[in-house]
C-alpha positions in Angstrom: -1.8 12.2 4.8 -0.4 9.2 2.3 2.5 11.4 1.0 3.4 12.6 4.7 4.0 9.0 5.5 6.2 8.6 2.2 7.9 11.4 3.5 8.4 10.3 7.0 9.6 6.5 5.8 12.0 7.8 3.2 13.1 10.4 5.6 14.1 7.4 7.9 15.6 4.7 5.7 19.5 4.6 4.2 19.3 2.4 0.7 23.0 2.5 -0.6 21.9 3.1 -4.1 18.7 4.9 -5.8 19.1 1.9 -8.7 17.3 -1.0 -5.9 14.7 1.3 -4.7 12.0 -0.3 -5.6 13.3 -3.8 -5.5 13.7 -5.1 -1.9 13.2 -3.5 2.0 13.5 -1.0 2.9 11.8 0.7 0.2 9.9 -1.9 -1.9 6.1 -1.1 -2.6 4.5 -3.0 0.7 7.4 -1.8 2.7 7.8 1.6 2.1 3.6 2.2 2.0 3.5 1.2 5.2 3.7 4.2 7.3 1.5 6.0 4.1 -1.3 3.5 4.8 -0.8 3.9 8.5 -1.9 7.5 8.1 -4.5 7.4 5.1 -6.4 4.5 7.8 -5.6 7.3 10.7 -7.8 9.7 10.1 -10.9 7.3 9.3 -10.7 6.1 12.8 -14.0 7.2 14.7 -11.8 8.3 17.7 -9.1 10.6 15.9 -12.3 11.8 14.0 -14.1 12.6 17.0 -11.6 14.3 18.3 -9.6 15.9 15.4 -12.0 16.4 12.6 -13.6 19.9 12.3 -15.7 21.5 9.7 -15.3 24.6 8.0 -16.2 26.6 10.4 -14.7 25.5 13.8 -17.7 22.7 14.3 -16.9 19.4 15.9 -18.4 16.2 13.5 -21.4 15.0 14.9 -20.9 11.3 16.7 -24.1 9.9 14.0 -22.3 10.8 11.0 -19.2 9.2 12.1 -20.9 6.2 13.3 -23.1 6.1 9.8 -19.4 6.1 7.6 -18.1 3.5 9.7 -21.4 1.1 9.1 -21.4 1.9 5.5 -17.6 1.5 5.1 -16.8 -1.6 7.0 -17.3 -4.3 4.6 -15.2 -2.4 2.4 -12.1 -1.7 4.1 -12.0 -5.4 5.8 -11.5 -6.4 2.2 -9.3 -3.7 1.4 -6.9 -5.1 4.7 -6.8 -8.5 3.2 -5.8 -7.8 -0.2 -2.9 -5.1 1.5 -2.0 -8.3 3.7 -1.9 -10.5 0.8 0.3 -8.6 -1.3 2.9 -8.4 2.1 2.9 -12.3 2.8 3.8 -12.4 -1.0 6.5 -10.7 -1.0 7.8 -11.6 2.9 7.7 -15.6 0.7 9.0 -14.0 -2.1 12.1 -12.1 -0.2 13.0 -15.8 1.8 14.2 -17.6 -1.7 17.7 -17.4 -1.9 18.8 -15.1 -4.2 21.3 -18.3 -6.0 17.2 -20.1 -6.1 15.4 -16.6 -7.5 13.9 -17.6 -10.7 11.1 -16.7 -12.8 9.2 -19.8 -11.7 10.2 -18.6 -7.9 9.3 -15.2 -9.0 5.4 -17.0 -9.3 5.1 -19.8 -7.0 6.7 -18.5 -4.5 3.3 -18.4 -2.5 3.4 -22.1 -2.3 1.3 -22.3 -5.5 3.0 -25.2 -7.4 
């Protein structure tokens, strides 16, 4: 699922030259993961689960194990949201200095972290 959303966001972004793509939006890191994360976080939703997910052989997941993954996995993916959002507010700081202002000490404090 992760590389169908790399496919669909590079599919649907124009960058003038393959030299910045990894350096600004559209297709820095955070940016152009976006629609990959949207999809890897997709299919652990209990309701595309419940009604997408099938085994092997044609059966439908039963509602306890789905319910069981979510309780175990919570914790874990509240924290994996908050380090994703802190690496995005970084770089939405980082991406409002000026370029004339874009130093190596911008480069770290940036954040507000003088």
């Amino acid at each position: 699922m992760h590389e169908g959303g790399d496919a669909a966001h590079f599919a649907n972004v124009r960058q003038p030259s393959p030299l910045f793509s990894q350096e600004r939006v559209p297709t820095s890191i955070p940016c152009a993961e976006n629609q990959s994360m949207f999809l890897d976080n997709l299919v652990g939703v209990a309701a595309w689960l419940a009604r997408y997910a099938y085994s092997k052989d044609g059966q439908v997941i039963p509602w306890e194990l789905i319910e069981k993954e979510i309780q175990t996995m919570h914790t874990y993916k509240i924290f994996r949201l908050t380090a994703l959002c802190s690496t995005v507010m970084y770089e939405r700081k980082l991406y409002e200095v000026p370029e004339a202002e874009l130093t190596t000490e911008a480069l770290f404090c940036s954040c507000g972290c003088h």
